[in-house]
N, C-alpha and C positions, 0 to 999 in steps of 0.2 A: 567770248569768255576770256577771262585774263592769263596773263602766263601763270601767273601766281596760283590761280585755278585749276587751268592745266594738270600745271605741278603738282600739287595736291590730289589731283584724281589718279592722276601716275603711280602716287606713291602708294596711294589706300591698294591699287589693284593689285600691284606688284609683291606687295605687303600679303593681300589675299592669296594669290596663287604660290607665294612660298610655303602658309599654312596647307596648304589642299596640297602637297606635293612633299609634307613633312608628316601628313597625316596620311597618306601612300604609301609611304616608305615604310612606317611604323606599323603599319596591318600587313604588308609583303615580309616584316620582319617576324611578328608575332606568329603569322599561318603556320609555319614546319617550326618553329620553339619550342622550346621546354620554362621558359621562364615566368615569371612571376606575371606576367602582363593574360601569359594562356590563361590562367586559372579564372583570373576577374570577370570576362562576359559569362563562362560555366557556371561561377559562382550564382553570380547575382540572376540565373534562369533558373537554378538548383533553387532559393532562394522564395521566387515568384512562385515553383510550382510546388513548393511546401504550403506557402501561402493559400495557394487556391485551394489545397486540396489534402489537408490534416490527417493525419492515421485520425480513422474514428476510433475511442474509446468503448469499452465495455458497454452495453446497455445497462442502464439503469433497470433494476429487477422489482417486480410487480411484489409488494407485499406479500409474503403468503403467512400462512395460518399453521405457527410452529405448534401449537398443540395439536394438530389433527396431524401436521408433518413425521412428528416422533413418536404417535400413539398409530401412525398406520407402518414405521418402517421396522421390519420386521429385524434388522441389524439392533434396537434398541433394546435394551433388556426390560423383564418384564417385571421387574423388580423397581427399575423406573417409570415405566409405564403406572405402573401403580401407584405410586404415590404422584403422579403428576394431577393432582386434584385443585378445584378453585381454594385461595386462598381466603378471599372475602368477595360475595357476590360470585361475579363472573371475570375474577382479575386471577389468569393461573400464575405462577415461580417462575416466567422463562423470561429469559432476557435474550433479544433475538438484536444483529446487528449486521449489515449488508458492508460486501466491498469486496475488491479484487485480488482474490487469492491466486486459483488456479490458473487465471487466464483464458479462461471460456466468454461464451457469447454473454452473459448476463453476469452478475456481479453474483459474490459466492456469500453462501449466508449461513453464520454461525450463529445456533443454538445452544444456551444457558439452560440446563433445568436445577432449578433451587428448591428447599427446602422451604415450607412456609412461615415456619418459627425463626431459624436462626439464619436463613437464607445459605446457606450451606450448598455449594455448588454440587451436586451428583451424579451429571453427566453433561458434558461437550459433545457439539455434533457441527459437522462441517458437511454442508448440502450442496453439491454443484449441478447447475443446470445441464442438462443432456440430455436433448431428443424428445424436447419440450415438457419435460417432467424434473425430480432433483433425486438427484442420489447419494444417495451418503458416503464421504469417500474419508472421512475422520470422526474418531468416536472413543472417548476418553470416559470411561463408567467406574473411577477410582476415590471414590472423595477422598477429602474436600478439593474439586479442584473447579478450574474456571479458567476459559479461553477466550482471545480476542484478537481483533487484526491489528498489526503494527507496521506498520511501512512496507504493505505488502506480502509481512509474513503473518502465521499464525505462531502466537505467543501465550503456551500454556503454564499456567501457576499453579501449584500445588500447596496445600499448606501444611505445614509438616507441627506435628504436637507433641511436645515433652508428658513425660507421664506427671497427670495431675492439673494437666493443660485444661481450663475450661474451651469450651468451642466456641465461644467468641472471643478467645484471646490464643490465638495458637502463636509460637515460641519462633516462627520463620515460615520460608516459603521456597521453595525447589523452583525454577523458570526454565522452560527449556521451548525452545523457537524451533520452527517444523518451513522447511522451504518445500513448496509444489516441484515434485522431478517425474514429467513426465505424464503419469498416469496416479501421484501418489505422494503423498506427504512423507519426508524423511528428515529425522532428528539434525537440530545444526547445534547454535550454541547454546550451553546451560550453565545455569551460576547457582547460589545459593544464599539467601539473604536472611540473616538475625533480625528480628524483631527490635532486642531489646531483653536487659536483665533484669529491670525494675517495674516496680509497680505501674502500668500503664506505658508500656514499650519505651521507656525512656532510657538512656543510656544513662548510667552512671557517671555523678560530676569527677574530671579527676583530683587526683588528692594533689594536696598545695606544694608548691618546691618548695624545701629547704633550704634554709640561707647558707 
């Protein structure tokens, strides 16, 4: 082999064993550390074993059959009970919608019961699975009202009626939002919202500036 070869083989290895003794140093330095460098291997294993291995989500909740739900729970009045009748055929007023309320094994499912003429909301009802069955843990029998999940919360509307109000034109609406604490749904924020002073909720144009 040439010198020139040699030479070159010298330098590659020499070149090699500086790294492998820079990369010694810097893991003897890292072990008893508190710096930026500790956190990187934790991270990036913190990382993979999210990856692998997700909080599982709620299960997704089997249909169930809210008219037989609110006509067997004995929490519902019977005053609703009673008017919960087909409206056409075998189509009853409930308007049912699944999601995660409380935080339980299955996803939580609110109950609409309406009125069949003006759809007039009559009673809310909030079902949570426990112990493979659902139990009523929220239940609003004040019309007109009507509930639904919002990011989590439950977000009830009331509609509030001036005297002379037709019932399908009420005058605003009370909202008041209910967070799961616990064992139990408790009052958070509530606002109050105007429909509207004119004919078909519209707001009045305002009047022109003067020059």
């Amino acid at each position: 082999m040439s010198p020139r070869g040699r030479d070159s083989r010298r330098a590659v290895s020499t070149a090699a064993a500086g790294l492998a003794a820079l990369a010694l140093a810097v893991s003897a330095c890292s072990t008893g550390g508190t710096g930026a460098r500790d956190e990187g291997p934790a991270h990036a294993d913190g990382m993979a074993g999210a990856a692998a291995s997700p909080s599982a989500p709620a299960a997704v909740s089997p249909r169930v059959n809210a008219v037989r739900l609110v006509q067997e729970d004995p929490l519902v009045s019977g005053a609703v009970k009673q008017g919960l009748r087909p409206c056409a055929g075998d189509k009853y007023p409930v308007d049912v919608s699944y999601g995660e309320l409380t935080g339980g094994p299955a996803d939580d499912v609110v109950i609409n019961v309406l009125t069949c003429g003006d759809t007039v909301g009559v009673g809310s009802y909030v079902y949570r699975r426990e112990g493979g069955r659902y139990e009523n843990v929220f239940r609003v029998e004040e019309p007109p009202v009507y509930a639904e999940i919002d990011r989590g919360d439950l977000l009830v509307t009331k509609q509030v009626y001036d005297e002379g109000d037709p019932v399908t034109d009420p005058s605003g609406e009370d909202v008041i939002t209910y967070t799961w604490a616990t064992d139990r749904f408790v009052a958070g924020h509530h606002w109050h919202n105007d429909y509207g002073t004119t004919a078909g909720g519209e707001q009045p144009a305002p009047a022109p500036e003067s020059d």
